[in-house]
SEDOVEX-182505 format. One record per residue (C-alpha): residue number from 1; residue in three letters; x, y, z. Coordinates in Angstrom, 2 decimals, decimal comma. Example, Ala and Ser with C-alpha at 12.3 -4.5 7.8 and 13.67 -1.06 7.14 Angstrom:
<pts>
(1; 'Ala'; (12,30; -4,50; 7,80));
(2; 'Ser'; (13,67; -1,06; 7,14));
</pts>
This chain:
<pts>
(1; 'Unk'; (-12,83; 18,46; -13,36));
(2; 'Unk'; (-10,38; 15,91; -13,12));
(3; 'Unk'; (-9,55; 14,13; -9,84));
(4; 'Unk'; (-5,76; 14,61; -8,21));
(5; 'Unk'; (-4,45; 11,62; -7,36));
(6; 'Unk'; (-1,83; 11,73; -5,13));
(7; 'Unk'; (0,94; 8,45; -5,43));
(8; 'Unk'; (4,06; 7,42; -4,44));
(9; 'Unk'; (6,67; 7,65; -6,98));
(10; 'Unk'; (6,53; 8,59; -10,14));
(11; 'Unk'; (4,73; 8,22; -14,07));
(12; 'Unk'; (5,77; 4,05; -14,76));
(13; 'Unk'; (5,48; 2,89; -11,27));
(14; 'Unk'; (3,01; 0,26; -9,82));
(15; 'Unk'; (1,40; 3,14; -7,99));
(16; 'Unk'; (0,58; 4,77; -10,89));
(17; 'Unk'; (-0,73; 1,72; -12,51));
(18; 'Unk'; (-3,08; 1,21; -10,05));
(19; 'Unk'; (-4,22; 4,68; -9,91));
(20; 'Unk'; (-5,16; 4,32; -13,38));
(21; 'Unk'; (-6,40; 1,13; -13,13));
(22; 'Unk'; (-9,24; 2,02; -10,19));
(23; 'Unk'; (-9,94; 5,54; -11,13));
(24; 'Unk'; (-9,36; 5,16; -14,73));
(25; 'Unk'; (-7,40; 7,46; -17,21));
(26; 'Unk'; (-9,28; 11,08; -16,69));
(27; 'Unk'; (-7,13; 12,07; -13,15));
(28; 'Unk'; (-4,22; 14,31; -12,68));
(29; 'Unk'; (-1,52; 12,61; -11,05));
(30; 'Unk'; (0,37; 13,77; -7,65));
(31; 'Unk'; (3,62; 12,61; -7,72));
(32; 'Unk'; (5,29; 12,02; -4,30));
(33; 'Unk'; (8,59; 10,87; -3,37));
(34; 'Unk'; (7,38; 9,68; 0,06));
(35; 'Unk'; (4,43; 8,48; 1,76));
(36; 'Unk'; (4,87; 11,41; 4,25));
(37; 'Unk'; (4,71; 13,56; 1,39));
(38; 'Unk'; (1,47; 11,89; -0,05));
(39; 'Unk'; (-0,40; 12,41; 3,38));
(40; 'Unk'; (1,11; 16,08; 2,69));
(41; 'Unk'; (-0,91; 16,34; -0,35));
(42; 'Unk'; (-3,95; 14,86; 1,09));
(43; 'Unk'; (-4,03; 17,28; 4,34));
(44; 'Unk'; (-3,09; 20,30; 1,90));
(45; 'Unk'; (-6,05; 19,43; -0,15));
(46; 'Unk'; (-3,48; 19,40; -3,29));
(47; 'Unk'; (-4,60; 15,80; -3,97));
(48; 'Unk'; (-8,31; 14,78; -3,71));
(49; 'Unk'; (-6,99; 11,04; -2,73));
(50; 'Unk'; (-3,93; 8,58; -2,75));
(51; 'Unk'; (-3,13; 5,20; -3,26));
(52; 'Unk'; (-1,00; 4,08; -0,84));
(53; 'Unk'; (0,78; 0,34; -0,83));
(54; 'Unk'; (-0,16; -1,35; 2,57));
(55; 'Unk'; (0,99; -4,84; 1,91));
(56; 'Unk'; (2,48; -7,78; -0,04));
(57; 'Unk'; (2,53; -11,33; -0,61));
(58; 'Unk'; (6,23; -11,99; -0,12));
(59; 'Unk'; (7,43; -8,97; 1,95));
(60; 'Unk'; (4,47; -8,17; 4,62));
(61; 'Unk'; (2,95; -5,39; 5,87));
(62; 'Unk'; (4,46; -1,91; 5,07));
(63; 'Unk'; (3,90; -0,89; 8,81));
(64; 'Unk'; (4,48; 2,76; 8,54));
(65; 'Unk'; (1,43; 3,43; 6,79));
(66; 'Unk'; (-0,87; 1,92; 9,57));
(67; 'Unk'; (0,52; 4,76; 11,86));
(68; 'Unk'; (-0,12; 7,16; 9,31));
(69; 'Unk'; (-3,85; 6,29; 8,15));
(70; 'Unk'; (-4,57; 6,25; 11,82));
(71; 'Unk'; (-2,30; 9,41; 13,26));
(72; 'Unk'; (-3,16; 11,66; 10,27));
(73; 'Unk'; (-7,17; 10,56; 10,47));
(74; 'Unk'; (-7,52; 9,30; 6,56));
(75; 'Unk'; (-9,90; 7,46; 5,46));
(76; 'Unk'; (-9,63; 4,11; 3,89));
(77; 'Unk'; (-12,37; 4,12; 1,02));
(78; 'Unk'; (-11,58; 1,41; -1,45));
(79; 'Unk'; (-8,84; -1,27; -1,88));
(80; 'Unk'; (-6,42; -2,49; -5,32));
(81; 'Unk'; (-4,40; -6,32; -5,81));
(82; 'Unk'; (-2,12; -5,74; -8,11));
(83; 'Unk'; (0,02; -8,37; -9,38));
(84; 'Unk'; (3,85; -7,10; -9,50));
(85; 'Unk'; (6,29; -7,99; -12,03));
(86; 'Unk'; (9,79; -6,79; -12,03));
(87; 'Unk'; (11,84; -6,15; -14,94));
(88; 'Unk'; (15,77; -5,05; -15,26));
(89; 'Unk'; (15,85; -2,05; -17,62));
(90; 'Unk'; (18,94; 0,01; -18,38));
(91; 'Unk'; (19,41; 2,42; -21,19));
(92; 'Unk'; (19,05; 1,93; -24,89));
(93; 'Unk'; (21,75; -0,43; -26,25));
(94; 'Unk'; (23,14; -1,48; -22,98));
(95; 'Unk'; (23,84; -4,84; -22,03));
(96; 'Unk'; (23,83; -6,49; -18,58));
(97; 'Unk'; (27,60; -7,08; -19,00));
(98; 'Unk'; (27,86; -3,24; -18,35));
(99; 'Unk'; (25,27; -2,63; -15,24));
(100; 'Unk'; (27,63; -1,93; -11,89));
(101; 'Unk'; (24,94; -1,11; -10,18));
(102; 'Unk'; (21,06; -1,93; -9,86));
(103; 'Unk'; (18,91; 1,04; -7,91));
(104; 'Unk'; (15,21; 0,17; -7,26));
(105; 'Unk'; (12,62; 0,34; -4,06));
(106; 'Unk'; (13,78; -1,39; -1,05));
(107; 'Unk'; (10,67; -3,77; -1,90));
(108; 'Unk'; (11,63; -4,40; -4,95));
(109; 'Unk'; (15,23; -5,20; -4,40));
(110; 'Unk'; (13,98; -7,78; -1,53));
(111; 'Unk'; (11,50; -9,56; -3,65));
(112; 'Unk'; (14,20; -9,95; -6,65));
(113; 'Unk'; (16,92; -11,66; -4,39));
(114; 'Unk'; (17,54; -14,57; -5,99));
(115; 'Unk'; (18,08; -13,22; -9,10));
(116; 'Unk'; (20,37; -10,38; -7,88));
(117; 'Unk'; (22,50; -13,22; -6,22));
(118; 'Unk'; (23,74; -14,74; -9,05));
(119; 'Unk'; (25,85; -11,38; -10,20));
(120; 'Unk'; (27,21; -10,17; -6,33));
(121; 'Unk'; (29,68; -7,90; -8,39));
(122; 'Unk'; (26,51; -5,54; -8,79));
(123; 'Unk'; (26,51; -2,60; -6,16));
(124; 'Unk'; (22,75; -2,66; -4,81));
(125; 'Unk'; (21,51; 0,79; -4,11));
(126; 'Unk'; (17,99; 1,58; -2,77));
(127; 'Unk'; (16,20; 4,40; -4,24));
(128; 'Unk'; (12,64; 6,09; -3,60));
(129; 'Unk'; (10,85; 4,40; -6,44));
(130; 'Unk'; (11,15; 2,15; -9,35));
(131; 'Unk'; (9,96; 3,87; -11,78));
(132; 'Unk'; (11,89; 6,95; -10,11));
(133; 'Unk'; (15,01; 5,39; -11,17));
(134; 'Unk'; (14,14; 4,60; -14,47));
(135; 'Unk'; (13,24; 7,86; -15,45));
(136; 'Unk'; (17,14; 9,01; -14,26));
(137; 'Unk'; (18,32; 6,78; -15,86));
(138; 'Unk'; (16,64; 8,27; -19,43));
(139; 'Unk'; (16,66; 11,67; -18,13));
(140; 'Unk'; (20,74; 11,45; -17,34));
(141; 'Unk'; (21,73; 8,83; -20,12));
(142; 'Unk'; (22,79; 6,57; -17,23));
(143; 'Unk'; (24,80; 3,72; -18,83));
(144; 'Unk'; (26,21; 1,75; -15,86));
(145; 'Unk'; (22,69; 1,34; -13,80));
(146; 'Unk'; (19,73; -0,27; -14,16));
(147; 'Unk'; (16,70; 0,12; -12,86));
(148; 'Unk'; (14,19; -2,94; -11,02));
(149; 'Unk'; (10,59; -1,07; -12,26));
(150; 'Unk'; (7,44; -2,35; -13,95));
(151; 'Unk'; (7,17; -3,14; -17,83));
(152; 'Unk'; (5,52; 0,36; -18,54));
(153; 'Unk'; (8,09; 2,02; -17,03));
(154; 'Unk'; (10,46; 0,97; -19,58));
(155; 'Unk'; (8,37; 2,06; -22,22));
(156; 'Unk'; (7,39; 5,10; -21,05));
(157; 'Unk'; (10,85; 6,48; -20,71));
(158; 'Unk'; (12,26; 4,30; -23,88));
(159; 'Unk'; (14,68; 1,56; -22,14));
(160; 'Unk'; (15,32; -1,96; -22,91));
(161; 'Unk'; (14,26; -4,60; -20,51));
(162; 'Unk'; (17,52; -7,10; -20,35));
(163; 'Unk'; (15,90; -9,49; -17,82));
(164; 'Unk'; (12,03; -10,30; -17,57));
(165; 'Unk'; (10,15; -11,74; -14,62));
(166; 'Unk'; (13,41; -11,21; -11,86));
(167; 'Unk'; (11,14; -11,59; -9,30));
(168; 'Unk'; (11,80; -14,79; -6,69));
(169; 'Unk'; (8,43; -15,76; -6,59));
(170; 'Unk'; (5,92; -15,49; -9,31));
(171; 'Unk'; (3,05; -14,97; -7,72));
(172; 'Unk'; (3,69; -11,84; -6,31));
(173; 'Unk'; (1,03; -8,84; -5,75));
(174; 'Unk'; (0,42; -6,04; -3,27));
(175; 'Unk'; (-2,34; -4,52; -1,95));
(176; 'Unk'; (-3,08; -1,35; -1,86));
(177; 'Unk'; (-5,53; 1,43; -0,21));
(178; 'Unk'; (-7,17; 4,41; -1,81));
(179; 'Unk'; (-7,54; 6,82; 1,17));
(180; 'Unk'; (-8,83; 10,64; 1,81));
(181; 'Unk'; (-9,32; 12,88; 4,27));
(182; 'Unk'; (-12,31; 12,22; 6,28));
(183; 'Unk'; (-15,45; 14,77; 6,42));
(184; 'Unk'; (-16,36; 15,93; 9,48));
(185; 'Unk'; (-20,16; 15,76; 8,56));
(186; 'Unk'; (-19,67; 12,07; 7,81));
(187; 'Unk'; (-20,31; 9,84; 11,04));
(188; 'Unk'; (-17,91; 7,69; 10,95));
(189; 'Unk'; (-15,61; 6,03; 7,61));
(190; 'Unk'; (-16,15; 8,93; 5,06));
(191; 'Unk'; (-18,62; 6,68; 3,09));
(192; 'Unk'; (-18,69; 6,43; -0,70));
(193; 'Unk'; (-20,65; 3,26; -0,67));
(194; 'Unk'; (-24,15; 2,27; 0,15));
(195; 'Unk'; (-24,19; 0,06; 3,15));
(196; 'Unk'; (-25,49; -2,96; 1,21));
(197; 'Unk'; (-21,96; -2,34; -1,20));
(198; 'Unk'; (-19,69; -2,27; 1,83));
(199; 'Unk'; (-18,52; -6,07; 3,03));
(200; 'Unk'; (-15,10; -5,26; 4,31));
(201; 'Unk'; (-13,65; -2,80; 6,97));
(202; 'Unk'; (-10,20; -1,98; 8,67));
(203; 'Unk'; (-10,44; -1,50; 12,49));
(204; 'Unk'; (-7,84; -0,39; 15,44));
(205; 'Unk'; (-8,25; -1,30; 19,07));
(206; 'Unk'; (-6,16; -0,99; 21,95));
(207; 'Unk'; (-7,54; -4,16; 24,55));
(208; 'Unk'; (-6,38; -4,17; 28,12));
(209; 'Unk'; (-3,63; -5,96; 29,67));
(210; 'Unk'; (-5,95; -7,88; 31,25));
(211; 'Unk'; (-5,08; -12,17; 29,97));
(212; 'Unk'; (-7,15; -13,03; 27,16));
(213; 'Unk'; (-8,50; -10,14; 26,29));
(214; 'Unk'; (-7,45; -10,15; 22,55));
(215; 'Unk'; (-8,60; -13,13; 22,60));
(216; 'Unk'; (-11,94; -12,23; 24,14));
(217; 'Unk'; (-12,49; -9,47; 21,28));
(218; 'Unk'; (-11,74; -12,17; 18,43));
(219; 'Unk'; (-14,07; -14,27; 19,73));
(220; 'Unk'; (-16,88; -10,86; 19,59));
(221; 'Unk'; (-15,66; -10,92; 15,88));
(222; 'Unk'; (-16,12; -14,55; 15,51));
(223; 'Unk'; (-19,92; -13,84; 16,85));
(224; 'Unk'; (-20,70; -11,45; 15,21));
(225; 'Unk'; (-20,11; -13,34; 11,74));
(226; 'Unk'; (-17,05; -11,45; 11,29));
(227; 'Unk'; (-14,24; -13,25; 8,99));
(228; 'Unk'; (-10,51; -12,00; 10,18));
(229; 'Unk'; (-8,72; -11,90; 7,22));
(230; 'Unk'; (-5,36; -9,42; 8,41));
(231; 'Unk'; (-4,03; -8,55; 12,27));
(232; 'Unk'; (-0,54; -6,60; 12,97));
(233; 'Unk'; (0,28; -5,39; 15,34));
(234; 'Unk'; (1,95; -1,58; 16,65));
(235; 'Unk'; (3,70; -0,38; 19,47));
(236; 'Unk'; (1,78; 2,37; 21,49));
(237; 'Unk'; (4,58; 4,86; 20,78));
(238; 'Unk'; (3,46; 7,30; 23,72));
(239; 'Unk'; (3,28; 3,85; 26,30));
(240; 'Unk'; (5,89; 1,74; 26,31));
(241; 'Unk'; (5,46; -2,26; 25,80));
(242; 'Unk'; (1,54; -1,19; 24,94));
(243; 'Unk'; (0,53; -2,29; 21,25));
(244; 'Unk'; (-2,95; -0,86; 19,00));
(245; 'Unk'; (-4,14; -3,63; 17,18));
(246; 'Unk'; (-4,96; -3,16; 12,94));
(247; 'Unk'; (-7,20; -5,73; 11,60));
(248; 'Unk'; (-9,03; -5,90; 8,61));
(249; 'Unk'; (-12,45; -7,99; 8,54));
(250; 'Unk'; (-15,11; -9,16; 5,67));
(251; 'Unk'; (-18,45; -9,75; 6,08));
(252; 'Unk'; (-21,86; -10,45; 4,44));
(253; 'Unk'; (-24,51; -8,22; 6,11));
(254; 'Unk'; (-23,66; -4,62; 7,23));
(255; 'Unk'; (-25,76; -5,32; 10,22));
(256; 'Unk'; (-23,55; -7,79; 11,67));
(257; 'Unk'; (-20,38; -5,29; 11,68));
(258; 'Unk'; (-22,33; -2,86; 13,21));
(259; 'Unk'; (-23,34; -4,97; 15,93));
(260; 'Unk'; (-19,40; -6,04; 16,12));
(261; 'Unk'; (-18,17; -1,96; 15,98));
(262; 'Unk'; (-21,16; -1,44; 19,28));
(263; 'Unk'; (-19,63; -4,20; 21,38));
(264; 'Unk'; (-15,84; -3,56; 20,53));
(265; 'Unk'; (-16,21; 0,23; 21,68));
(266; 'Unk'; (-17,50; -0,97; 24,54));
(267; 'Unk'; (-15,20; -3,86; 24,99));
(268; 'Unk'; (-11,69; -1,95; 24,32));
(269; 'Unk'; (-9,59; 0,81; 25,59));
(270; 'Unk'; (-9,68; 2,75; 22,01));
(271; 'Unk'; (-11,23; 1,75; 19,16));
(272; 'Unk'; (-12,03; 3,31; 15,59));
(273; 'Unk'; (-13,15; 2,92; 12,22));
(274; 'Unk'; (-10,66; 3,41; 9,65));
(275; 'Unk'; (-12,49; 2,56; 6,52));
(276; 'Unk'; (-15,43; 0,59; 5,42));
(277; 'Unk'; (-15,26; -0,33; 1,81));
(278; 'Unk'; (-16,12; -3,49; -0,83));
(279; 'Unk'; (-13,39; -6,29; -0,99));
(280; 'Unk'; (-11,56; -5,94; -3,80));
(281; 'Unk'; (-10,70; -9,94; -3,43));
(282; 'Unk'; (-14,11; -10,74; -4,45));
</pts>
């Protein structure tokens, strides 16, 4: 039987692309128009797991989706880099002399500014997807937008690209997260890896307000031959002006992140486990 993989957006987008790229071809795809909506499918059991965009090279952190790993109790089980390339695509035969208005991801939009300045007579409008808006614009024979989406996109609904490689920077790529729902049997990240195949993990810890006490729990990390290699921080929505802590670390032995995770839940307020998995930057 086929996995369900639940993404956000639609057939075309980079979601998709990585789906297929990490769990290969064989999987039936969950299209969501949200990341809500994704968590939706995960909790419903509809979708077996999800990739879900967490960060990127130019933009940041997409914080949202800390607070939903953590408030909706997924687990984070693997991680994806995927190198992002936007394209202009508009329907068959149209020109960019005839666009009025460009409709892509917020994300996308933001990481093709420069390009997007040079014609300020085109109405920006942000949409749920990329690919989303690509496949309206085939679907409804759209002939005054175009679309920001991914190569495949265009040739999976039949557009022309009018504008290659928009985006500002070239060396763009996101990360992203393949999560599911935890099992209770499981003790702690919902393995699927051996321990000697796990050399990364994403944490969150609440610390004191005690002075140096973030401080005092990098330096545990530090100790413990732990290598820091993300840290945002998140308001405490339920106490004001009191932040959770996400950090992601890498490491060589398992042994040495356990000995970290037994002095950090002794050494802060909360703390917990939100995946341990192998670094896909290797």
């Amino acid at each position: 039987m086929s996995l369900k993989i639940a993404i956000q957006g639609v057939k075309g987008s980079n979601h998709h692309q990585v789906a297929l790229d990490y769990f290969g071809e064989d999987i039936d795809l969950v299209e969501c128009l949200s990341f809500d909506s994704l968590v939706d499918q995960l909790l419903n059991k509809t979708a077996d797991k999800a990739v879900m965009a967490i960060e990127n090279s130019i933009a940041g952190s997409i914080i949202p989706n800390y607070a939903l790993v953590f408030k909706n109790d997924l687990a984070i089980i693997g991680e994806y880099y995927l190198s992002i390339h936007h394209n202009l695509i508009v329907y068959k035969g149209q020109g960019l002399e005839n666009v009025e208005e460009v409709h892509s991801h917020p994300m996308a939009l933001l990481q093709c500014k420069e390009f997007l300045k040079s014609y300020p007579k085109i109405k920006l409008v942000e949409a749920v997807d990329t690919a989303e808006t690509a496949e309206r614009i085939q679907k409804y024979q759209l002939k005054r937008i175009a679309a920001i989406a991914p190569k495949a996109a265009a040739e999976l609904y039949g557009l022309d690209i009018i504008a290659s490689e928009i985006q500002t920077i070239s060396n763009n790529s996101t990360r992203f997260i393949i999560v599911k729902t935890k099992n209770p049997s499981d003790e702690s990240a919902d393995k699927e890896l051996s321990k000697t195949g796990i050399n990364k993990a994403s944490l969150r810890f609440i610390t004191d307000h005690k002075r140096g006490s973030l401080a005092t729990v990098l330096n545990v990390m530090s100790d413990c031959k732990l290598n820091l290699t993300k840290i945002q921080s998140l308001p405490v929505i339920e106490t004001p002006w009191k932040y959770a802590f996400f950090v992601d670390v890498t490491f060589t032995a398992y042994e040495d992140f356990s000995k970290a995770k037994s002095l950090l839940d002794i050494m802060t307020e909360e703390f917990k486990v939100l995946g341990e998995y192998k670094n896909a930057m290797l």
